[in-house]
C-alpha positions in Angstrom: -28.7 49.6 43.9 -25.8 50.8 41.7 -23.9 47.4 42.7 -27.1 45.2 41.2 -27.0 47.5 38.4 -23.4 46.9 37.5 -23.9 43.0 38.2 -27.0 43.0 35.5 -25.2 42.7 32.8 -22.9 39.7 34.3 -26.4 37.6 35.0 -27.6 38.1 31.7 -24.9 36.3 30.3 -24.8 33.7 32.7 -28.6 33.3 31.5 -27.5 33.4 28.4 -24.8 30.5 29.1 -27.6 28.7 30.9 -29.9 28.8 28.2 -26.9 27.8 25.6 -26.4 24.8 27.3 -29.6 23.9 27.8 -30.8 24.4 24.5 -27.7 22.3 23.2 -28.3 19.0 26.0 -31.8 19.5 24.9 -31.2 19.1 21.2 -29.0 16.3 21.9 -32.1 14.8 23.4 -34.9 14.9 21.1 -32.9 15.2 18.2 -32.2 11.3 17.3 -36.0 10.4 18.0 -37.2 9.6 15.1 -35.5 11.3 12.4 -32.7 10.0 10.2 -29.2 10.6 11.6 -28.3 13.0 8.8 -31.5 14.9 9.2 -31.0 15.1 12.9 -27.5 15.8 12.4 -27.8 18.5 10.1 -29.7 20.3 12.7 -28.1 19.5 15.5 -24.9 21.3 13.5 -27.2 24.2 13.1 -28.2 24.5 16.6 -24.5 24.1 17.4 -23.3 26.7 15.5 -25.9 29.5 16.4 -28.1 28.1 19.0 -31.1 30.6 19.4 -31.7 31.3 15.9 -31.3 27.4 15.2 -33.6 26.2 18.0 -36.4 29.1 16.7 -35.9 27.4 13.0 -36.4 24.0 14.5 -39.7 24.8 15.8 -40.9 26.4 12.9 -39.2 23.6 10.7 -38.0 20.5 12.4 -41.6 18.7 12.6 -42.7 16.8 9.4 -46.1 15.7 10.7 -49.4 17.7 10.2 -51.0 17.3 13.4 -52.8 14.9 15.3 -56.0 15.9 14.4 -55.4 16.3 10.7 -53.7 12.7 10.9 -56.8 10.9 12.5 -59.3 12.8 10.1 -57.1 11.6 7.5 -57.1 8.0 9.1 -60.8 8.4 9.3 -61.7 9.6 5.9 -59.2 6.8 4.3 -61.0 3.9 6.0 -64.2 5.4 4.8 -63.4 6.3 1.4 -61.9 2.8 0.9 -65.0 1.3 2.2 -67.0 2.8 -0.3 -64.6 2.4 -3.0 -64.7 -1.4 -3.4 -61.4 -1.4 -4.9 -60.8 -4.7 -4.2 -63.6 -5.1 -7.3 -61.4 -3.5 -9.3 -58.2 -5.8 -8.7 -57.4 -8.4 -10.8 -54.9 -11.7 -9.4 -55.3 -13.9 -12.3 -53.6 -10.3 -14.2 -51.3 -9.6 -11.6 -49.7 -13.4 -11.6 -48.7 -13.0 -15.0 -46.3 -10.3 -14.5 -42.7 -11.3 -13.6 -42.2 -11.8 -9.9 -40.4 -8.3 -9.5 -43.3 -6.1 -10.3 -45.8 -8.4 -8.3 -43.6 -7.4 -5.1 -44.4 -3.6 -6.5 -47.5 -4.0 -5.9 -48.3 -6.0 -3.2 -45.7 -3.1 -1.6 -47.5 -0.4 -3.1 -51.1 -1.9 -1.8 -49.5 -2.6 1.6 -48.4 0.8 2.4 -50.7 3.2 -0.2 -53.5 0.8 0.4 -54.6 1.3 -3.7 -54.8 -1.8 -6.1 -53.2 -2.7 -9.3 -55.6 -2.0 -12.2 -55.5 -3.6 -15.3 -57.7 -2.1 -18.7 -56.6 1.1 -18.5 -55.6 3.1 -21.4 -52.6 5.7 -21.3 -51.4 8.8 -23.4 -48.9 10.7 -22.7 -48.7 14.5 -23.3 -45.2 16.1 -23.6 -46.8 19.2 -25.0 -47.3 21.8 -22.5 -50.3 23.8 -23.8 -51.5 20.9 -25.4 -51.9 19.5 -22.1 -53.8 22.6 -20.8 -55.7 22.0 -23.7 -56.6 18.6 -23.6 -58.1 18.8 -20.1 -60.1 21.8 -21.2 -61.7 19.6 -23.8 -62.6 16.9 -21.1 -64.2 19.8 -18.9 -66.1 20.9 -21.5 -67.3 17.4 -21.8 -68.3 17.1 -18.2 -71.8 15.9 -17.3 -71.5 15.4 -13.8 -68.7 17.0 -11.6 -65.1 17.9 -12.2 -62.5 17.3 -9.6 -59.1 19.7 -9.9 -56.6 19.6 -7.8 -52.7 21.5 -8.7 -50.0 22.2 -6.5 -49.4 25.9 -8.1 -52.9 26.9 -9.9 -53.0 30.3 -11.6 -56.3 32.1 -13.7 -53.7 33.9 -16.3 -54.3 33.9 -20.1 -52.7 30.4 -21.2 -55.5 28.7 -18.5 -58.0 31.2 -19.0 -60.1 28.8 -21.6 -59.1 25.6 -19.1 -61.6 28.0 -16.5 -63.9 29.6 -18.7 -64.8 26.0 -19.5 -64.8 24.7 -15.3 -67.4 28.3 -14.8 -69.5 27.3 -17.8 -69.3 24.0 -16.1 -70.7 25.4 -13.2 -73.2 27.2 -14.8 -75.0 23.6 -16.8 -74.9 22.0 -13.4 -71.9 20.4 -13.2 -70.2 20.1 -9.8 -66.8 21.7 -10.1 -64.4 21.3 -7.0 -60.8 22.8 -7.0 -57.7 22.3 -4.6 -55.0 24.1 -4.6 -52.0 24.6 -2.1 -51.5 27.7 0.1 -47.8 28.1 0.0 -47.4 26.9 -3.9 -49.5 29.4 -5.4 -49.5 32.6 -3.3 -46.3 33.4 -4.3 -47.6 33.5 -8.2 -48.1 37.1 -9.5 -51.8 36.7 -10.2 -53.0 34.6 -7.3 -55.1 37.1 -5.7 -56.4 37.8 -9.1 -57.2 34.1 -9.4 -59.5 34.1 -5.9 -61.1 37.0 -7.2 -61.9 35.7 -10.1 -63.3 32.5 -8.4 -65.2 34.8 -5.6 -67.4 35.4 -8.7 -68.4 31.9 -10.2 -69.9 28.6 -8.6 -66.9 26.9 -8.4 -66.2 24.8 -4.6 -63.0 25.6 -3.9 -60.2 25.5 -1.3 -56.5 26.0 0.0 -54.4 23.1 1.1 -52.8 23.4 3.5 -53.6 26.6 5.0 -52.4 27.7 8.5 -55.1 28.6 10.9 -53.7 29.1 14.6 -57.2 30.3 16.0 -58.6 27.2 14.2 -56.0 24.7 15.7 -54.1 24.3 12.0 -50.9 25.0 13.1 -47.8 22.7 11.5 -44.7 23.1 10.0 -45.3 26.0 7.7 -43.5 25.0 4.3 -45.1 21.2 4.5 -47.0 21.6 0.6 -49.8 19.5 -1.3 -47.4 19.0 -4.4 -50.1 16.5 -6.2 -51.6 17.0 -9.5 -55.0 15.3 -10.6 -57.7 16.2 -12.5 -60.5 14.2 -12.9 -63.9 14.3 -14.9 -67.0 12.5 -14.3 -64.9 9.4 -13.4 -64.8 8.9 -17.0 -61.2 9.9 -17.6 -58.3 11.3 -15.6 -54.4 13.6 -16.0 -52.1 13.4 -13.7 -48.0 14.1 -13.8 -46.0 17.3 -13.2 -47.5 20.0 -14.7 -49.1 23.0 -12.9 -52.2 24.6 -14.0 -50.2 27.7 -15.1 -48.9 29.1 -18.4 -45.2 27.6 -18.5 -43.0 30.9 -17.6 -44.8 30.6 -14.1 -46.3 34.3 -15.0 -42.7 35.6 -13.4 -41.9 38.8 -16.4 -38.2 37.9 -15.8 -38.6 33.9 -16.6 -40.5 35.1 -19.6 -37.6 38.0 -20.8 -35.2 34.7 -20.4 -37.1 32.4 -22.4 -37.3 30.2 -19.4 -40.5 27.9 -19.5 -41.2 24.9 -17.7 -40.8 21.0 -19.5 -43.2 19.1 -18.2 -44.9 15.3 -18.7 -48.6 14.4 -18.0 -50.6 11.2 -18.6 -54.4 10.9 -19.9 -56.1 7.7 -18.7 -59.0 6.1 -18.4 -60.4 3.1 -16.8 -60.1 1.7 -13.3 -57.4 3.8 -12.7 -59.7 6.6 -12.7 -60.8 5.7 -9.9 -57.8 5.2 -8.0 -57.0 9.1 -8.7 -60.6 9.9 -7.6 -60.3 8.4 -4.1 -56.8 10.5 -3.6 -58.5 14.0 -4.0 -61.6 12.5 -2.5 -59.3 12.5 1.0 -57.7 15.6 0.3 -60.8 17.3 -0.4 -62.3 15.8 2.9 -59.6 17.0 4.9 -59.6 20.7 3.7 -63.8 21.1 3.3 -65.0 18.5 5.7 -67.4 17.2 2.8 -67.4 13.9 1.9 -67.3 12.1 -1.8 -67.6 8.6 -1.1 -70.9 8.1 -3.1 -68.5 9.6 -5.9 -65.6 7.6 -5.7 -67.9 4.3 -5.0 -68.9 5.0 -8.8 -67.3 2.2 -10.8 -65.6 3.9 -14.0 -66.9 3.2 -17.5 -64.9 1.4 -19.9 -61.6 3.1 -21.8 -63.0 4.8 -24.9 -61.3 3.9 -28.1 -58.3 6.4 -29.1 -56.0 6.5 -31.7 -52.6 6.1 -30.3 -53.7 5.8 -26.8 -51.7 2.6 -25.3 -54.2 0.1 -23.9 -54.5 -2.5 -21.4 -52.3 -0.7 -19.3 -51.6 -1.9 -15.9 -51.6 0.8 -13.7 -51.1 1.8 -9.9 -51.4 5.2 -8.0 -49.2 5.2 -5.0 -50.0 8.2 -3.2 -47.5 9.5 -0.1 -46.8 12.5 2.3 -46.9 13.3 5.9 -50.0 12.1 6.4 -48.6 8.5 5.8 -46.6 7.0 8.6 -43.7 5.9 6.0 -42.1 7.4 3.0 -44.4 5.2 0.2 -42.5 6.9 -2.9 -39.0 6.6 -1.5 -39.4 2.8 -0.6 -41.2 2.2 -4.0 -38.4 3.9 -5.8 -35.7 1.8 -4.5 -37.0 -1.3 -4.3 -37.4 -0.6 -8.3 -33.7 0.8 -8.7 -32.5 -1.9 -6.6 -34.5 -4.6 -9.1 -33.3 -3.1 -12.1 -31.1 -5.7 -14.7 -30.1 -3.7 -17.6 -31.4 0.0 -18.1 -32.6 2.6 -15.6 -33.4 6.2 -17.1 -34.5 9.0 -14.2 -36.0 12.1 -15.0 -36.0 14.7 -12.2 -35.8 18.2 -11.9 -34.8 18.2 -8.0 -32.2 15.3 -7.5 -31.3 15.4 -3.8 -31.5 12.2 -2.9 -31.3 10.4 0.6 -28.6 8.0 1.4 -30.4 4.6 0.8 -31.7 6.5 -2.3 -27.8 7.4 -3.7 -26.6 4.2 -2.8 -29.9 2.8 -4.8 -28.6 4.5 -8.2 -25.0 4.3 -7.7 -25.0 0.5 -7.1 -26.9 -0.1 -10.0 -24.4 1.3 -12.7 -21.7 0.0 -10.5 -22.9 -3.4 -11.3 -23.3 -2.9 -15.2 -26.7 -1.4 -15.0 -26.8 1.6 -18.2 -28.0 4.2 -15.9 -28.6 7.6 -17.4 -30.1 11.0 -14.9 -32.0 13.8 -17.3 -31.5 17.1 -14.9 -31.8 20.7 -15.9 -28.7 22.4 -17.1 -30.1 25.6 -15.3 -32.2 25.5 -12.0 -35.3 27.8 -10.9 -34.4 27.2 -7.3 -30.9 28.2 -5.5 -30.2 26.1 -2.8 -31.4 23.1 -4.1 -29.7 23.4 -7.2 -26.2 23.6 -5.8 -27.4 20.5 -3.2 -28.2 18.5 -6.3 -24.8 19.3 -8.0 -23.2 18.5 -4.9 -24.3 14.4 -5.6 -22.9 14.7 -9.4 -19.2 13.3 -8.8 -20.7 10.3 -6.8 -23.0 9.4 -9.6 -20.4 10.2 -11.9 -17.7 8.4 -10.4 -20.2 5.0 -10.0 -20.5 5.7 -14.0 -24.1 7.2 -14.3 -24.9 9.5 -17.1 -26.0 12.7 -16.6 -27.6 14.6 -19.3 -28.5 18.7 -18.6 -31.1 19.8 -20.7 -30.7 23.0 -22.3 -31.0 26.6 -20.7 -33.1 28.4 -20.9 -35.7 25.4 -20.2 -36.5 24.1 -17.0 -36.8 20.5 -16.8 -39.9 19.7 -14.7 -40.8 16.4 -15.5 -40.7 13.9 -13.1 -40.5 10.2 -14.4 -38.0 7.0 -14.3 -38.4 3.4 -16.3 -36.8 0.3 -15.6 -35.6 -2.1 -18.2 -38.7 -3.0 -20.6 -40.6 -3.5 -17.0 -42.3 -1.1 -15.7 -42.6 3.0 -15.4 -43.3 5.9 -12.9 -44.7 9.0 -13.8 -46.1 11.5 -11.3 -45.6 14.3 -9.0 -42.5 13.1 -7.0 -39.1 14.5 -7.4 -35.9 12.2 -6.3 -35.7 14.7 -3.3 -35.9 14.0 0.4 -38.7 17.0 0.0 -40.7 15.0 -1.9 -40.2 12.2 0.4 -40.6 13.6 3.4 -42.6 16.9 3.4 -44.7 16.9 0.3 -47.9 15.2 -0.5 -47.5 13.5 -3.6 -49.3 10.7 -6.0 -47.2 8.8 -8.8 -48.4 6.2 -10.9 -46.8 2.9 -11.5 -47.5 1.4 -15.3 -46.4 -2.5 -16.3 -45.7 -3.5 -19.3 -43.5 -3.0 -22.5 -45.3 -0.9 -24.3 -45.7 1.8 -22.1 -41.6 1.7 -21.4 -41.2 2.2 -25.0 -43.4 5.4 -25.1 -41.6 6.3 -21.9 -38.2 5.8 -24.0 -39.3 8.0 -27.1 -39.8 10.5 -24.6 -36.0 10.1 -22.8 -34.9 10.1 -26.6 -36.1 13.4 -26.7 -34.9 14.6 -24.2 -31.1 13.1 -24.7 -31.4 14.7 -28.5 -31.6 17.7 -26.9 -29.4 17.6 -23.8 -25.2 17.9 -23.5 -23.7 14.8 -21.6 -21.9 16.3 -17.8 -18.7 14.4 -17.8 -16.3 13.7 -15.1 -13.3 15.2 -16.4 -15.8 18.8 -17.0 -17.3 18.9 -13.8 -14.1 18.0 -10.9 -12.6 21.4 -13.3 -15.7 23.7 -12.1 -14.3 26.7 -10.1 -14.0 26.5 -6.2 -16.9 29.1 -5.7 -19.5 26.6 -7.3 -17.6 23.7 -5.5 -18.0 25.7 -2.2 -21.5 26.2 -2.8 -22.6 23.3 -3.4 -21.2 21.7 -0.2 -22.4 24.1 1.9 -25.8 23.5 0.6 -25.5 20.2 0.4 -25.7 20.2 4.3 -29.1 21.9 4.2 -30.4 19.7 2.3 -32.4 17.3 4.8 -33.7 21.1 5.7 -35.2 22.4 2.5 
């Protein structure tokens, strides 16, 4: 006994070895299936370097998709929603052939892969001010007649939004079907979300979590994949969408607040058939989390743009939704099948910059063959690791001759938007991260025309009237510590 007592230790570490390897020949294995080589690398290095701990990471993770069963209800709700949609009403060739060649391949792309039309008549505002935003959709709720559709990555009841719900509860309480999405991971981690479900616990608003995990229901999937849209919609009438949260713009957080530190953020009013085209996204997303269909809702053709002063009409304009649920990256190929068409001008706004390879190459070849390219990025980041990832891609871009412009501390630069010559314009939820690409659901629109690229443009003038210019010769003199850090997160980047 004493001699397989002594020899115990020995065969657990020839287990151990055993297992090492195995682990190691396995990742070698499954690792390259499907994933980019720098994704699959990147963990492959990690499973390398501490084997155990990486392979437990991987499984909770390495998988991007949500499931086969939320995939096929997805597929199944899609086709259904679609059908009833008639969106094919709603497109209009005769429009579409007059716009230069470049922005027709847009959207037959964008209706190949997002299935959604190009819409012409719609009318446009955009909203730089942040509680004027909250405010403006309050208005529309309190206009409401029929239902309200909300849906916000990060949703909080505090007091900046309290008026934006008193008016979804009284709503509620003159008939008006008030449905309200929100994701799991995005808002629990805000100091009054369980404040906010109590709140809701008490009114007659239909609501639900994205996203949730449910292990005993069969919802199991990478934890951190998020809902990252933003879409609110009323009566079909009119529609916001862009990168603002329905929360007060220090995120509630007492520390952002003692800093000064509150969120920049774009949104977009519309109306006309583009209405719809936002409708049918949260009509799937709202399928998928309650089971409860919309699609005698989003068959509902919308009425005809009101008359606004300053609102930019005739607006062609097409919602390109994307996430795991769709079996390629829609945003990502969108994006650089504009960067790559771009002759002249290319202005990015994005608070997370962490682009992909094809994406880099994408903004780096355009200013390397004479295209004025100019990046609006925070001077100060709300997130750690992906800050120093993004600052890691800052010589490149530099070096290729792209502007950057950091907008001032204490403000956190959270819109999300790009323009291409006097072409066309994106506005939406998407960051130019592989996040956003690969793990987040998100819905950008794509507007044609000149005039909205000019109201686009006042905005960028804003923002470069405000920001410092990052130039070379500053940033290759930053200490080695922030140098250090940023490569080393940098390689967790495919990871994040």
């Amino acid at each position: 006994m004493s001699d397989f007592l002594s020899s115990v230790p020995a065969l657990v570490s020839a287990a151990l070895v055993v297992a090492n390897i195995a682990i190691v020949v396995c990742a070698l294995i499954v690792l390259p299936g499907g994933r980019r080589p720098q994704t699959a690398m990147a963990w492959l290095l990690l499973i390398l370097a501490i084997p155990f701990l990486g392979f437990l990471l991987f499984l909770l993770f390495g998988r991007t998709s949500v499931g086969r069963k939320r995939r096929a209800q997805q597929a199944e709700v899609n086709a259904a929603i679609m059908a009833a949609a008639h969106l094919e009403d709603i497109e209009d060739h005769e429009r579409r052939l007059e716009l230069p060649p470049l922005v027709q391949s847009f959207a037959r792309l964008n209706r190949q892969l997002g299935v959604l039309p190009l819409s012409f008549g719609n009318t446009v505002e955009l909203i730089e001010d942040y509680q004027g935003g909250i405010e403006a959709m309050a208005r529309e709720v309190a206009a409401a007649h029929d239902y309200v559709h909300v849906q916000f990555y990060i949703s909080a009841w505090d007091e900046m939004t309290a008026p934006f719900f008193d008016e979804l509860v009284r709503a509620v309480e003159r008939g008006v079907d008030v449905r309200f999405l929100f994701d799991h991971i995005g808002s629990r981690g805000i100091p009054v979300y369980q404040d906010m479900l109590a709140k809701l616990e008490g009114t007659g608003i239909q609501w639900a979590p994205m996203l949730p995990i449910k292990p005993l229901k069969g919802e199991v999937r990478r934890p951190d994949l998020r809902n990252h849209r933003k879409i609110l919609v009323v009566d079909g009438r009119v529609a916001f969408s862009g990168s603002q949260n329905l929360i007060e713009p220090h995120y509630d957080k007492p520390k952002n607040q003692k800093l000064g530190r509150a969120w920049v953020e774009l949104m977009a009013r519309v109306e006309g058939p583009v209405v719809q085209e936002l409708n049918v996204v949260f009509a799937t997303d709202w399928f998928t989390e309650t089971g409860q269909s919309l699609q005698h809702l989003v068959a509902e053709v919308p009425p005809a743009p009101s008359e606004r002063p300053g609102a930019l009409t005739g607006v062609g304009v097409q919602v390109v939704p994307s996430g795991p649920g769709f079996a390629t990256e829609n945003n990502l190929r969108l994006f650089n099948a504009m960067l790559y068409s771009a002759e002249r001008r290319l202005s990015l706004t994005s608070p997370y910059f962490v682009p992909d390879d094809s994406l880099l190459y994408a903004v780096t070849t355009a200013a390397q063959r004479g295209v004025e390219v100019e990046l609006f990025v925070g001077a100060t980041a709300d997130q750690f690791m992906v800050a120093h990832a993004q600052r890691s891609y800052y010589e490149a871009l530099l070096r290729a001759g792209v502007r950057i412009w950091l907008y001032p501390e204490p403000y956190v630069l959270h819109a999300k938007h790009f323009s291409v010559d006097d072409t066309v314009a994106v506005i939406g939820s998407s960051n130019m991260d592989m996040r956003s690409f690969a793990l987040n659901y998100e819905v950008v629109m794509m507007m044609t025309g000149a005039e909205v690229v000019a109201r686009l443009a006042e905005v960028q003038d804003h923002y470069r009237a405000l920001s410092t210019e990052l130039t070379l010769d500053a940033w290759v003199r930053r200490s080695r510590k922030d140098t250090y850090l940023d490569n080393l997160m940098r390689l967790t980047a495919t990871l994040q």
